[in-house]
C-alpha positions in Angstrom: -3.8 29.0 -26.0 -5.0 26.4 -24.1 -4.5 27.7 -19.9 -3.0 25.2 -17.4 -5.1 23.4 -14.8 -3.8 23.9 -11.3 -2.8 20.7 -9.5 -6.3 20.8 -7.0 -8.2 20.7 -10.6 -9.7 17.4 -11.6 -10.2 17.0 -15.6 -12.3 13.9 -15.2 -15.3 15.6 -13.8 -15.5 13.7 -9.9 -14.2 15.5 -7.2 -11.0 14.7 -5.8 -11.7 12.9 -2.2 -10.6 15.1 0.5 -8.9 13.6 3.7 -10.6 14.2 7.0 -7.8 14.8 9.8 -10.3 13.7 12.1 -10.9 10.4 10.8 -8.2 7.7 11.1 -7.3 6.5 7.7 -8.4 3.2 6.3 -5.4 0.6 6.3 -4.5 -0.9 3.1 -5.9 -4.5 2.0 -3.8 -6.8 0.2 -4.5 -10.0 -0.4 -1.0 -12.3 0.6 -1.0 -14.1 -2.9 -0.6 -10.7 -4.1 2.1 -9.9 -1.7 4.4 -12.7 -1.8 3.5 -13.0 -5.6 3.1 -17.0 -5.5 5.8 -17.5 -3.6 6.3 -18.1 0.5 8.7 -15.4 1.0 9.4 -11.6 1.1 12.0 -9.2 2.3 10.6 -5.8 3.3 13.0 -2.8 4.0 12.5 -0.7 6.6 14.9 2.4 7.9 17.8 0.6 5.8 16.7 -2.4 7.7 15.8 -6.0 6.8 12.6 -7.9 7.6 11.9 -11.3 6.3 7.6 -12.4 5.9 7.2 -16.1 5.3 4.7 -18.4 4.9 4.9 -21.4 7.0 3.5 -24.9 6.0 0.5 -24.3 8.2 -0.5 -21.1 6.0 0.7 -18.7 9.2 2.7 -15.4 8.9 6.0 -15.0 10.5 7.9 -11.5 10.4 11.6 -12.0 11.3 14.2 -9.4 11.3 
């Protein structure tokens, strides 16, 4: 019988990365085609809230609640 890995093991031979507390995290890219999926517009939900993102004609960002 085969034993289970642990959930710290890696099976694909590279290390899993380990975060440094010390070292502020790097933020997230995303490109905004990606975001707003070809459109000009996205809701975003935060703490049961709404927020509105839109493109405007002039390619800038607005973020309404």
């Amino acid at each position: 019988m085969k034993p289970l890995s642990s959930p710290n093991s890696c099976t694909s031979g590279v290390a899993p990365a380990r975060r440094n507390d010390s070292a502020p995290a790097k933020p997230r890219r995303v490109r905004i085609e990606d975001l707003l999926g070809g459109g000009r517009e996205l809701i975003i939900e935060h703490r049961n809230e709404e927020y509105r993102l839109r493109m405007t004609s002039n390619s800038k960002l607005i973020l309404t609640k």
